[in-house]
C-alpha positions as CSV (number, residue, x, y, z in Angstrom):
1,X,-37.0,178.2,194.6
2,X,-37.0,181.1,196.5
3,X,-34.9,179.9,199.4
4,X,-32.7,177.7,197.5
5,X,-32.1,181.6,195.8
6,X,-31.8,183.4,199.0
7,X,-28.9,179.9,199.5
8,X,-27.0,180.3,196.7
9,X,-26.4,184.3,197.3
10,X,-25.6,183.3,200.5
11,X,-22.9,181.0,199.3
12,X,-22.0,183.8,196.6
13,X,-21.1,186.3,199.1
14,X,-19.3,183.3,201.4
15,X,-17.3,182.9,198.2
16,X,-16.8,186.5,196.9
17,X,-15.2,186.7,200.8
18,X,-12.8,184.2,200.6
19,X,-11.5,185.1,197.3
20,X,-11.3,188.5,198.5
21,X,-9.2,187.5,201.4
22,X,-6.9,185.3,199.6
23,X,-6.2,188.7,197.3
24,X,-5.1,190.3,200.6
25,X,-2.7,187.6,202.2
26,X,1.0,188.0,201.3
27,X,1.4,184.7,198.8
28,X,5.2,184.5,200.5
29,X,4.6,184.7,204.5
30,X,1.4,182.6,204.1
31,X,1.2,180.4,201.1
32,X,-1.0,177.9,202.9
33,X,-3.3,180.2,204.4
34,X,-3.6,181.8,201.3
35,X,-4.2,178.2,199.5
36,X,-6.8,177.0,201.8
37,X,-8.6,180.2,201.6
38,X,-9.1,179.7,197.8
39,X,-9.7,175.7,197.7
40,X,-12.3,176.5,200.6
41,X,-13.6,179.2,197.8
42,X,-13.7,177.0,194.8
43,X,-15.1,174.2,196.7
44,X,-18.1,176.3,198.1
45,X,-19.0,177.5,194.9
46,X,-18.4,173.8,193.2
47,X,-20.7,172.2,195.7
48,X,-23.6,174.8,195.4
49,X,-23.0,174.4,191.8
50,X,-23.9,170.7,191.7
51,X,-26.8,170.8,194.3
52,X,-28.7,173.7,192.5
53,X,-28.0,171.3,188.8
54,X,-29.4,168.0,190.9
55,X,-32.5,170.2,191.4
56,X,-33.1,171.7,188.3
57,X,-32.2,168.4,187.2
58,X,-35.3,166.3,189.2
59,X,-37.4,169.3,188.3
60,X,-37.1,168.8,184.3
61,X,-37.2,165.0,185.2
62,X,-40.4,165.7,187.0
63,X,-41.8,167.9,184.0
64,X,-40.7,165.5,181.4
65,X,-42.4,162.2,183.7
66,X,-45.8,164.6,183.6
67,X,-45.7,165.0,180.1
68,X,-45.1,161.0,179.6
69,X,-47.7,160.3,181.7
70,X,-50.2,162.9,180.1
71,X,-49.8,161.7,176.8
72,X,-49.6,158.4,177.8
73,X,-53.2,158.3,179.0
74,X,-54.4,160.6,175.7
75,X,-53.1,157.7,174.0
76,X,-55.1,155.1,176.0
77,X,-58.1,156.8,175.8
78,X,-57.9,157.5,172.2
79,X,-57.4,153.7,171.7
80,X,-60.7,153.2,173.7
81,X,-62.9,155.6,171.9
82,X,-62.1,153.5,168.4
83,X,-62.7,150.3,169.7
């Protein structure tokens, strides 16, 4: 986690740039710079977004499988102490 931390403020300041920049071009003399600057922005933070919610996603998946499978064999061995 810690280097999927030291990743993501990476991308942040990546981001934070861009938007920054696209503030400072003139929206008249460069409206395509000034576009690209902030779809490059929004699709740096959308990305990151949806690979750190895939891994917390697998993690709680992971959790949730241990949990199944703990109680799972509770339940098994439960069933062979009363027979």
């Amino acid at each position: 986690w810690m280097s999927a931390s030291i990743i993501s403020f990476c991308i942040s300041l990546y981001s934070l740039t861009l938007s920054v920049e696209s503030n400072f071009v003139d929206e008249e003399r460069a409206y395509e710079l000034k576009a690209v600057l902030e779809m490059k922005h929004r699709a740096a933070e959308m990305i990151w977004g949806g690979i750190l919610l895939l891994c917390l996603g697998l993690t709680v998946k992971e959790q949730i499988d241990g949990v199944v499978a703990r109680s799972g064999s509770m339940v098994v061995e439960k069933n062979k102490k009363q027979t």
